[in-house]
Biopython code that builds the backbone (N, CA, C, O; Angstrom):
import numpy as np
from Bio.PDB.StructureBuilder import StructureBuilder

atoms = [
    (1, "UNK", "N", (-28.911, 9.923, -47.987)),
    (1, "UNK", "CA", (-27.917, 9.415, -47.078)),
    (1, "UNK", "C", (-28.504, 9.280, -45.678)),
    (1, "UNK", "O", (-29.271, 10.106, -45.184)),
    (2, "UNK", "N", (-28.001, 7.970, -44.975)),
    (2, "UNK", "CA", (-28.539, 8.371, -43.629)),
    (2, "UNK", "C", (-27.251, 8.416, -42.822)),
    (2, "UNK", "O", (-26.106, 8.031, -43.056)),
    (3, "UNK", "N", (-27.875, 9.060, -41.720)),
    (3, "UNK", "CA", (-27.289, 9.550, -40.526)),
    (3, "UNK", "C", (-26.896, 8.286, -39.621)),
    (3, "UNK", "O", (-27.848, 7.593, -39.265)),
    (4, "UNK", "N", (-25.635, 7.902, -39.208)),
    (4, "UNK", "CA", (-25.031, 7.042, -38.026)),
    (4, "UNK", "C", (-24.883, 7.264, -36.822)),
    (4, "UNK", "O", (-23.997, 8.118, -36.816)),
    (5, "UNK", "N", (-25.174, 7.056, -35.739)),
    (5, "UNK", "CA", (-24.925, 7.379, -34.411)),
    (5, "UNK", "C", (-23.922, 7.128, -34.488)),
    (5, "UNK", "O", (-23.468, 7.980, -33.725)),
    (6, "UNK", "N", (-22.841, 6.429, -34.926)),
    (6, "UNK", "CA", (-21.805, 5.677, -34.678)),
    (6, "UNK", "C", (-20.474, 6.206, -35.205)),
    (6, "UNK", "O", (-19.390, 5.633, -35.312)),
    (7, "UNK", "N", (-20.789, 7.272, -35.461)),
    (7, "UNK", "CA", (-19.664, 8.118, -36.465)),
    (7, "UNK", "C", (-18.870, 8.520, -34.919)),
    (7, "UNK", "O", (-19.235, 8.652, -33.750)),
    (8, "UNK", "N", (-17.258, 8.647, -35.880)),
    (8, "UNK", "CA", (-15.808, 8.298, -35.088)),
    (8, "UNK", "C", (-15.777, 9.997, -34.700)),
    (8, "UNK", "O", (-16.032, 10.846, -35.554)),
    (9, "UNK", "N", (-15.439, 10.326, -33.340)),
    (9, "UNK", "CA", (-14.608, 11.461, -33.083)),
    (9, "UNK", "C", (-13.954, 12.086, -33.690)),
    (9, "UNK", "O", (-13.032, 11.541, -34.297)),
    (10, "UNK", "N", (-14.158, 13.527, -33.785)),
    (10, "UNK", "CA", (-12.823, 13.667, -34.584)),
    (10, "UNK", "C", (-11.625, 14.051, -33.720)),
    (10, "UNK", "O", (-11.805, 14.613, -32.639)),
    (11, "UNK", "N", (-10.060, 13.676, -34.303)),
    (11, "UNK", "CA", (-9.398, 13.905, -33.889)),
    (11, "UNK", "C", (-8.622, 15.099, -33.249)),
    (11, "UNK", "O", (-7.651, 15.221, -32.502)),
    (12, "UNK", "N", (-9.492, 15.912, -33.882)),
    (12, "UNK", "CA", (-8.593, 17.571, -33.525)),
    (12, "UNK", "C", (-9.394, 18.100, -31.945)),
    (12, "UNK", "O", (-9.149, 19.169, -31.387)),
    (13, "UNK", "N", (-10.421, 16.998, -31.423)),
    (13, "UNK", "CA", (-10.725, 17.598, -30.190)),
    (13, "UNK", "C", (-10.424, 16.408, -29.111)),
    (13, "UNK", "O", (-11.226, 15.474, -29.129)),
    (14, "UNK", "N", (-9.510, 16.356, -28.315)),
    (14, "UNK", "CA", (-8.868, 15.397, -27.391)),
    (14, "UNK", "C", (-8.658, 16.011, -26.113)),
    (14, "UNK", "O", (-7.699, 16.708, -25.778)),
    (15, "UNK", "N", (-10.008, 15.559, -25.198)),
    (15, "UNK", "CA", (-9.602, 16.218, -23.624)),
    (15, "UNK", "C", (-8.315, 15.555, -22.976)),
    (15, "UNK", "O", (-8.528, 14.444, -22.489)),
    (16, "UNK", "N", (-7.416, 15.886, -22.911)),
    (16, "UNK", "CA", (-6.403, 15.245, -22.372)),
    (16, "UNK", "C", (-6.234, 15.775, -20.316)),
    (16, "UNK", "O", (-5.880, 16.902, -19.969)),
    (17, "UNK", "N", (-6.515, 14.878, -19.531)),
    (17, "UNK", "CA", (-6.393, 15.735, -18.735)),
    (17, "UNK", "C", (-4.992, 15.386, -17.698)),
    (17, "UNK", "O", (-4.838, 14.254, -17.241)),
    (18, "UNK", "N", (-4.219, 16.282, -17.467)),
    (18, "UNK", "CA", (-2.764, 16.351, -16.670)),
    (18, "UNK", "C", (-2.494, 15.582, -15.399)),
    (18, "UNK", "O", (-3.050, 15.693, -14.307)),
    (19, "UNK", "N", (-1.218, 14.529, -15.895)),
    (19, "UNK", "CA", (-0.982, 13.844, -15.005)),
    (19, "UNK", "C", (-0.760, 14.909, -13.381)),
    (19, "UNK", "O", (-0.261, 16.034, -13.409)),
    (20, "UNK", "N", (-1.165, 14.349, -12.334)),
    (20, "UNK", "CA", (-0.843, 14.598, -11.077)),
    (20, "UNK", "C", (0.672, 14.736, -10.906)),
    (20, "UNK", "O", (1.450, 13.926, -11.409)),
    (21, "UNK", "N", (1.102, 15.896, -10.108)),
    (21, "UNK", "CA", (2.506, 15.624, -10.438)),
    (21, "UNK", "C", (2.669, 15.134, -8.660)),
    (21, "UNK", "O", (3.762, 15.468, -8.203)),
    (22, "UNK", "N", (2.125, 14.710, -8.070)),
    (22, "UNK", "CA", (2.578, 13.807, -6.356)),
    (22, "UNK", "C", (1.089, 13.224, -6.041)),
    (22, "UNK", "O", (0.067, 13.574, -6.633)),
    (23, "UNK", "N", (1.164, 12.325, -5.058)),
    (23, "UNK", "CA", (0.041, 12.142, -4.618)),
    (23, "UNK", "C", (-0.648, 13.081, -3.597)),
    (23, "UNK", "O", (-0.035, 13.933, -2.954)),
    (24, "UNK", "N", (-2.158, 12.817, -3.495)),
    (24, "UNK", "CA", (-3.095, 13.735, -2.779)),
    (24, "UNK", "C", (-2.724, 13.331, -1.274)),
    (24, "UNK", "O", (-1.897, 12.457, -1.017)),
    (25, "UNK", "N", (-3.340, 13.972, -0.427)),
    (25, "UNK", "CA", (-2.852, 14.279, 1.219)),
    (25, "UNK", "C", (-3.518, 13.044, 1.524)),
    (25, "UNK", "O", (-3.060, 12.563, 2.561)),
    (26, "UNK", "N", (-4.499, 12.300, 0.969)),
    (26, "UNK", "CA", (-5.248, 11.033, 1.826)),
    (26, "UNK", "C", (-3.985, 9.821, 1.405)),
    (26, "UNK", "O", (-3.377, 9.119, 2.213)),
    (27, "UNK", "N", (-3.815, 9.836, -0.160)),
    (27, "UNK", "CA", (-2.663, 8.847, -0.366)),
    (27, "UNK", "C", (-1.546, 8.921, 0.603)),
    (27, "UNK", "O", (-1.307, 8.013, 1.400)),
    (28, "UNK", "N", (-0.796, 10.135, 0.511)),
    (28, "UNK", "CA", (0.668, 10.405, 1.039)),
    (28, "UNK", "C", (0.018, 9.907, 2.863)),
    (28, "UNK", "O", (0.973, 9.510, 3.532)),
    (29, "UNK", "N", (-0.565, 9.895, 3.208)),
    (29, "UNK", "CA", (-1.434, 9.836, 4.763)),
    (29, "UNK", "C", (-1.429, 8.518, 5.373)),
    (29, "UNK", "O", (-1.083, 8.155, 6.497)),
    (30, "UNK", "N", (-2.047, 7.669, 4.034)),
    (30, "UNK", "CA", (-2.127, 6.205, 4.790)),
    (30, "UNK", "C", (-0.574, 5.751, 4.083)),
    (30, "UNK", "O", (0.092, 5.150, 4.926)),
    (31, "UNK", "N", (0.007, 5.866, 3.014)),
    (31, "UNK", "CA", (1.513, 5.888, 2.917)),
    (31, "UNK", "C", (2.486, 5.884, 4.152)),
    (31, "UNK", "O", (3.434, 5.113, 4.301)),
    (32, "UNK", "N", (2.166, 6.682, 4.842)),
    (32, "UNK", "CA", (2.976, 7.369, 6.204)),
    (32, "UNK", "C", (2.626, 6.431, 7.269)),
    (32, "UNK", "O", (3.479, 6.023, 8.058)),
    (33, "UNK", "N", (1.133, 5.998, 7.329)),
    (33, "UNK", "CA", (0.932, 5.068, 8.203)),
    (33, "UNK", "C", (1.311, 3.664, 8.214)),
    (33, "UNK", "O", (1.867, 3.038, 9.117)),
    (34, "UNK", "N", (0.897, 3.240, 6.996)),
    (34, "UNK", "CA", (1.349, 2.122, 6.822)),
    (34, "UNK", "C", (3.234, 1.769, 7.078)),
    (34, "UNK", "O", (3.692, 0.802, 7.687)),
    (35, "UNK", "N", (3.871, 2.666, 6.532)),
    (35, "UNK", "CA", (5.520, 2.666, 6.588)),
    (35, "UNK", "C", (5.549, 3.204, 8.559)),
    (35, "UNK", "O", (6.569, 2.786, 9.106)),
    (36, "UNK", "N", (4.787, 3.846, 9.319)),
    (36, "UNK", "CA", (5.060, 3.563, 10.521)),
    (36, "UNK", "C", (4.934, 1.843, 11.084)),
    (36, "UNK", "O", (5.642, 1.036, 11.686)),
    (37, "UNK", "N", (3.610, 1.895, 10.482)),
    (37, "UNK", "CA", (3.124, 0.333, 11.645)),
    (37, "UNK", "C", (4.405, -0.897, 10.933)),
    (37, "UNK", "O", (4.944, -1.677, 11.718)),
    (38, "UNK", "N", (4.703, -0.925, 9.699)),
    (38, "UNK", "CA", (5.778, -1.797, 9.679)),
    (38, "UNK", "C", (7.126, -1.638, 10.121)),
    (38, "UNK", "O", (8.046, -2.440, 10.281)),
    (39, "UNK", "N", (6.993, -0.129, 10.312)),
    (39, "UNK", "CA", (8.979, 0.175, 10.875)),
    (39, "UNK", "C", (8.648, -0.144, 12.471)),
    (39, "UNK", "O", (9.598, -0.388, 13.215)),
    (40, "UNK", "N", (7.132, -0.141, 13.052)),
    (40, "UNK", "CA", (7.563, -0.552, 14.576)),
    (40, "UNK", "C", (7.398, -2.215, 14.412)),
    (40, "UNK", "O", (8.136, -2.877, 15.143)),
    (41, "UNK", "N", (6.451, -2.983, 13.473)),
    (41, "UNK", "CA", (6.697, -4.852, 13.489)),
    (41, "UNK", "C", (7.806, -4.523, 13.176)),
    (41, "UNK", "O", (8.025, -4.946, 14.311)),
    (42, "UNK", "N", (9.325, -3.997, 12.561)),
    (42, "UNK", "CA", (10.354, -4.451, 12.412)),
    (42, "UNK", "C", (10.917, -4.385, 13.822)),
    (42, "UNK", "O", (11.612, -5.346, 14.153)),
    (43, "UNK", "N", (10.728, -3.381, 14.739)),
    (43, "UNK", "CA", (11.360, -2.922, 15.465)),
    (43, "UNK", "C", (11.179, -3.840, 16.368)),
    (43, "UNK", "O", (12.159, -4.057, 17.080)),
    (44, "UNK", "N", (9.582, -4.873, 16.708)),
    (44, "UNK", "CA", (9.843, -5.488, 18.129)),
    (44, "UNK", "C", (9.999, -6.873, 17.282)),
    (44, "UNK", "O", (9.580, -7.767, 18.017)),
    (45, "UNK", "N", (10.438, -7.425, 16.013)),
    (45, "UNK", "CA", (11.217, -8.550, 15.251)),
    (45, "UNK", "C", (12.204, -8.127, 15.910)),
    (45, "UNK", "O", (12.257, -8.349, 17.119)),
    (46, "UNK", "N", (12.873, -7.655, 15.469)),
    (46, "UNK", "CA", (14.443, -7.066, 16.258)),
    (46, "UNK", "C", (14.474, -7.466, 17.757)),
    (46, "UNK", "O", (15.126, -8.460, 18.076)),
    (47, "UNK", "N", (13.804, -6.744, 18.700)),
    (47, "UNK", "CA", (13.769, -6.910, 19.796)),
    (47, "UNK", "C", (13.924, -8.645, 20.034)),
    (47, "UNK", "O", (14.811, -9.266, 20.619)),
    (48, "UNK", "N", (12.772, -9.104, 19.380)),
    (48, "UNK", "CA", (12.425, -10.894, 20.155)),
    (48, "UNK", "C", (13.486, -11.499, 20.082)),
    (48, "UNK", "O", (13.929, -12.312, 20.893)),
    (49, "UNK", "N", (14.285, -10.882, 18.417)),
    (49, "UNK", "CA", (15.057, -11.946, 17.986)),
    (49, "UNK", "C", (16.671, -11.404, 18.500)),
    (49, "UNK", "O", (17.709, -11.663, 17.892)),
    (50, "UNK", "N", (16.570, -10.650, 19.682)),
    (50, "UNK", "CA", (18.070, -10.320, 20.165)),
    (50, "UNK", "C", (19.067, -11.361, 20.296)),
    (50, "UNK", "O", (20.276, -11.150, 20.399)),
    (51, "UNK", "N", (18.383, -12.738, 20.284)),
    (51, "UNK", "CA", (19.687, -13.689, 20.664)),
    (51, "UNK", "C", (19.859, -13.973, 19.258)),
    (51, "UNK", "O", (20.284, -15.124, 19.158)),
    (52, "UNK", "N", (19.721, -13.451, 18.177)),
    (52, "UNK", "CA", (20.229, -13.679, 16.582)),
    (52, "UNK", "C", (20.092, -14.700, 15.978)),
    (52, "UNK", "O", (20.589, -14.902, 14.870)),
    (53, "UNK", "N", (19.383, -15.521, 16.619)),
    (53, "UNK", "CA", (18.664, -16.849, 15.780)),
    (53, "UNK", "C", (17.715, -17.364, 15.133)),
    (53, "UNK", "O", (17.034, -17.863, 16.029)),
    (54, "UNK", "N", (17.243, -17.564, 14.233)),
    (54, "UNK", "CA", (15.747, -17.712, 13.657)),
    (54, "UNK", "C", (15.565, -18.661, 13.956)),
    (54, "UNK", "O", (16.681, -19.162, 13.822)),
    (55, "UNK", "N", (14.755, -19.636, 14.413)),
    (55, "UNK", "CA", (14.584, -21.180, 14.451)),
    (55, "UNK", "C", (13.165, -20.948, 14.169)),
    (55, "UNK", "O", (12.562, -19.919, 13.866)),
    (56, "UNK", "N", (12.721, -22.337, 14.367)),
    (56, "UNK", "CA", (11.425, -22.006, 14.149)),
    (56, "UNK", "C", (10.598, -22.185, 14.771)),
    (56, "UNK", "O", (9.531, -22.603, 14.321)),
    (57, "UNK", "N", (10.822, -21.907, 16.138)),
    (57, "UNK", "CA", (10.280, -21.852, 17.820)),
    (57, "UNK", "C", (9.935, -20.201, 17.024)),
    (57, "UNK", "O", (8.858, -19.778, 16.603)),
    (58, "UNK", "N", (11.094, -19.634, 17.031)),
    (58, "UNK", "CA", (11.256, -17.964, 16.814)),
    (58, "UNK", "C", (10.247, -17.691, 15.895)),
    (58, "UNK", "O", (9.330, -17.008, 16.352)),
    (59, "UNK", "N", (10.121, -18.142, 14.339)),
    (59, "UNK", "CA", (9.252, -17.452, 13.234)),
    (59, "UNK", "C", (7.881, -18.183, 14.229)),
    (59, "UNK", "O", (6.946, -17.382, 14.222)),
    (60, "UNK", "N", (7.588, -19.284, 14.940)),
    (60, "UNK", "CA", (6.077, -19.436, 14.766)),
    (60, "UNK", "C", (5.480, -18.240, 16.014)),
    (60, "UNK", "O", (4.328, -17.838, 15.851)),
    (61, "UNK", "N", (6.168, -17.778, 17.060)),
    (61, "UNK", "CA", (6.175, -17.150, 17.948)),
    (61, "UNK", "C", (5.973, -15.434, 17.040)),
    (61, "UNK", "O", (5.249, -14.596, 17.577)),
    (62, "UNK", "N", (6.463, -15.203, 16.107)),
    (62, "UNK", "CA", (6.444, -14.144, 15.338)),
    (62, "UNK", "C", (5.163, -14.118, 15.097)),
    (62, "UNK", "O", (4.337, -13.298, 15.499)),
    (63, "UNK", "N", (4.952, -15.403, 14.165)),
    (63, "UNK", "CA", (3.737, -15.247, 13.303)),
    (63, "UNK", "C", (2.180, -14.937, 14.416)),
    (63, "UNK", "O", (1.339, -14.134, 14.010)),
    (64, "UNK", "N", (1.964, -15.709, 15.858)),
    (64, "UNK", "CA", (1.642, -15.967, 16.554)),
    (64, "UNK", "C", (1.035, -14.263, 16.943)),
    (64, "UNK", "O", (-0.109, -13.810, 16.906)),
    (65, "UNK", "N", (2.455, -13.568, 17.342)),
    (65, "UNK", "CA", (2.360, -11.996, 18.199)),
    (65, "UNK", "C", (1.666, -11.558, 16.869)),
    (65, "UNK", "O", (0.476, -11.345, 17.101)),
    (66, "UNK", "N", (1.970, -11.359, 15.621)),
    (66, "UNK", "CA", (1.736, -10.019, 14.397)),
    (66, "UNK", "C", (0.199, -10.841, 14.037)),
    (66, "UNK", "O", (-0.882, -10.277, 14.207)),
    (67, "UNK", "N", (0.315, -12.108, 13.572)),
    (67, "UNK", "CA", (-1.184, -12.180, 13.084)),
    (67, "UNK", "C", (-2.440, -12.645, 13.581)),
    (67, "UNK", "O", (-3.503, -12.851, 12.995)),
    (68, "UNK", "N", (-2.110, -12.766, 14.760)),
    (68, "UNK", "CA", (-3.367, -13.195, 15.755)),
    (68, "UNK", "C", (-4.124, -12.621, 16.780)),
    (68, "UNK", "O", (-5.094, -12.953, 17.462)),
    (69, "UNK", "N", (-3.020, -11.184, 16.625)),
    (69, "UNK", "CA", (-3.918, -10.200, 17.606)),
    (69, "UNK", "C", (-4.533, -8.860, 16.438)),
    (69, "UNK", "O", (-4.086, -8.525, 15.341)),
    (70, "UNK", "N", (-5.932, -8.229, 17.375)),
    (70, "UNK", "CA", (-5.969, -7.033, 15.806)),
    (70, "UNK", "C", (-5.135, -6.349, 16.142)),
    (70, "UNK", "O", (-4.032, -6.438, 16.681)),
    (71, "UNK", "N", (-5.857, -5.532, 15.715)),
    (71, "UNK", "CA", (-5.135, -3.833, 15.112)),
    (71, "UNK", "C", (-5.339, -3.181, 16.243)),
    (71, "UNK", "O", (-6.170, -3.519, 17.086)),
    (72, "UNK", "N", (-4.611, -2.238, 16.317)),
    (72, "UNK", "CA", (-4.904, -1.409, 17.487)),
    (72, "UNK", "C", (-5.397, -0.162, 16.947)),
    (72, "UNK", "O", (-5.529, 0.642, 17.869)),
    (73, "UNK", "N", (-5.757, 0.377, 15.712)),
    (73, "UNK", "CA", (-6.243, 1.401, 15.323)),
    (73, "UNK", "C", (-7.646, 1.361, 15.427)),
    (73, "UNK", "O", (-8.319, 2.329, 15.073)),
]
sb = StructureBuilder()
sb.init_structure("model")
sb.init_model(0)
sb.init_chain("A")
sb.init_seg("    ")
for serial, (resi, resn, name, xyz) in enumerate(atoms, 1):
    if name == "N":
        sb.init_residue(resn, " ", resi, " ")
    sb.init_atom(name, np.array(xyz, "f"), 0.0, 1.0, " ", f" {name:<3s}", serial, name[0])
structure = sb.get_structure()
């Protein structure tokens, strides 16, 4: 008989290893950051758009302030 490299696992040994039950401190971290920097773009949307109108003077003026300047981090 010869010998197979190719022979199947057996089943009775299965490393199973345990789901995470939350995320790690780097996930939960930039999580936190990210949900700041968009709750303050909501906050100065709000502000521009105090006279309650969207036109589209308003969205290109939006797009203008959020995606054309960097980051400040």
């Amino acid at each position: 008989m010869a010998y197979a490299h190719s022979t199947v696992a057996s089943r009775d040994y299965i490393a199973e290893t345990p789901a995470r039950a939350r995320p790690g401190f780097f996930r939960w971290f930039i999580d936190a950051m990210m949900l700041s920097r968009q709750r303050q773009a909501d906050r100065e949307i709000a502000r521009y758009l105090n006279n309650g109108k969207f036109t589209d003077e308003a969205e290109r003026e939006i797009e203008r302030r959020f995606l054309s300047t960097p980051s400040n981090f």
